[in-house]
VEXLOBA-492845 format. One line per field, with one value per residue (C-alpha): x, y negated, z; residue in three letters; chain. Coordinates in Angstrom, 3 decimals, always signed. Last residue first. Layout:
// residues N
c1: [X/...]
c2: [Y/...]
c3: [Z/...]
code: [ALA/...]
unit: [A/...]
This chain:
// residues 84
c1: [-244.410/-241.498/-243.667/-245.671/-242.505/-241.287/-244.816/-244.872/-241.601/-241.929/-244.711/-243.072/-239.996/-236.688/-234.476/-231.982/-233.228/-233.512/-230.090/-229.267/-232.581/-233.808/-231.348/-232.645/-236.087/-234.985/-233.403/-236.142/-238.698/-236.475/-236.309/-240.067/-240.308/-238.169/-234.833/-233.575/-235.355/-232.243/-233.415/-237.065/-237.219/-235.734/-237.390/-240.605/-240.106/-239.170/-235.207/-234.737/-231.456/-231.985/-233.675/-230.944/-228.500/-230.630/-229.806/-226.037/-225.966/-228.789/-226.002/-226.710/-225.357/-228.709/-229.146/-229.327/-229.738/-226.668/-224.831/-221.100/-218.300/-216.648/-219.730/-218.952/-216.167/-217.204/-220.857/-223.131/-226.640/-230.192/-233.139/-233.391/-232.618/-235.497/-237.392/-241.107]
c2: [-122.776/-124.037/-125.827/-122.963/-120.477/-123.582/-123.140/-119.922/-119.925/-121.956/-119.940/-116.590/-118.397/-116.662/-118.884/-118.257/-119.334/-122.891/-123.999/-123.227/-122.447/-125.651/-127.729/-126.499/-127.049/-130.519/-131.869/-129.998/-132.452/-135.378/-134.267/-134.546/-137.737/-139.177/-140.541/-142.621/-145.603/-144.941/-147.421/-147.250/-143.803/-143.443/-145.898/-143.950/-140.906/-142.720/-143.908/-142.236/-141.816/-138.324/-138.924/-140.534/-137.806/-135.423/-137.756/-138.025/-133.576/-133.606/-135.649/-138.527/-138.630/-139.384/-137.280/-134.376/-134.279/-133.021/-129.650/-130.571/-130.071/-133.270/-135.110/-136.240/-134.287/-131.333/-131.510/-128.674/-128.940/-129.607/-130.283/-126.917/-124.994/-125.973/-123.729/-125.417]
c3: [-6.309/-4.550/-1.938/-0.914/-0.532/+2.123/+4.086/+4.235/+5.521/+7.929/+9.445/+9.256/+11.259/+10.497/+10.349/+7.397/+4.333/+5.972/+4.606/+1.399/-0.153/+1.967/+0.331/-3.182/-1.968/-1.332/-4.130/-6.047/-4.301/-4.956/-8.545/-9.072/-7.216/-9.717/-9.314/-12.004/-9.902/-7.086/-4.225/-5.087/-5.200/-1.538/+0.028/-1.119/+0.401/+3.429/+4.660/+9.224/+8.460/+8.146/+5.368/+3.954/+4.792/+2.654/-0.348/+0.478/+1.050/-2.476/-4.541/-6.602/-10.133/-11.024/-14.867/-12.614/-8.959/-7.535/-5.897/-4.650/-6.382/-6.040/-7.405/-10.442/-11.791/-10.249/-11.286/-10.181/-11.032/-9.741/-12.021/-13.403/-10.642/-8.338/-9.840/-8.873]
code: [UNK/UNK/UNK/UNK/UNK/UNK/UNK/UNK/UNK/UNK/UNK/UNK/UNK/UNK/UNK/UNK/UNK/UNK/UNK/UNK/UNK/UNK/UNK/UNK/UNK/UNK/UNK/UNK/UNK/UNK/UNK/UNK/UNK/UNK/UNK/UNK/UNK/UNK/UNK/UNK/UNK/UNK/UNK/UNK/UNK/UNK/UNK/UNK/UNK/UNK/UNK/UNK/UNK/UNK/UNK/UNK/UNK/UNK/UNK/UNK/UNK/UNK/UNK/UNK/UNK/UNK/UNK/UNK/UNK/UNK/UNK/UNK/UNK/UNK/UNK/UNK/UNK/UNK/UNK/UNK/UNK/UNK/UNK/UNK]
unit: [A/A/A/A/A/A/A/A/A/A/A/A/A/A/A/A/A/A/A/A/A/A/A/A/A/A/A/A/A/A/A/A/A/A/A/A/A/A/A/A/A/A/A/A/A/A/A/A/A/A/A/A/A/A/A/A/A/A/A/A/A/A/A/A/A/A/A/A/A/A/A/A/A/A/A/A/A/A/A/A/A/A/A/A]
């Protein structure tokens, strides 16, 4: 999956900060969800313009940004997996 073509930059919308196009959600408030403990499934309920699709982008994009760095073979697999 390229992850690129579903996530954009939006200054006017989103003060700058990557989002989910066509949502106007942002991957930082949708990652906070999760880690507010809200389900796959919360989620796309919530915000129906959101399709499972774009959630998973919203996340590999977060993961280019974030999880790059460790350096854990496994997790890595795993995360090249994903974006195919």
């Amino acid at each position: 999956m390229d992850w690129r073509k579903l996530i954009h930059l939006e200054p006017k919308t989103s003060a700058g900060k990557p989002e989910v196009k066509e949502t106007r959600l942002s991957v930082e408030f949708l990652l906070g969800l999760f880690a507010a403990g809200w389900t796959q499934q919360q989620v796309l309920e919530k915000y129906p313009a959101l399709t499972s699709e774009k959630l998973r982008a919203a996340l590999a994009g977060a993961d280019s940004q974030l999880v790059s760095s460790i350096a854990n073979p496994e997790l890595q697999a795993i995360i090249a997996q994903i974006r195919e």
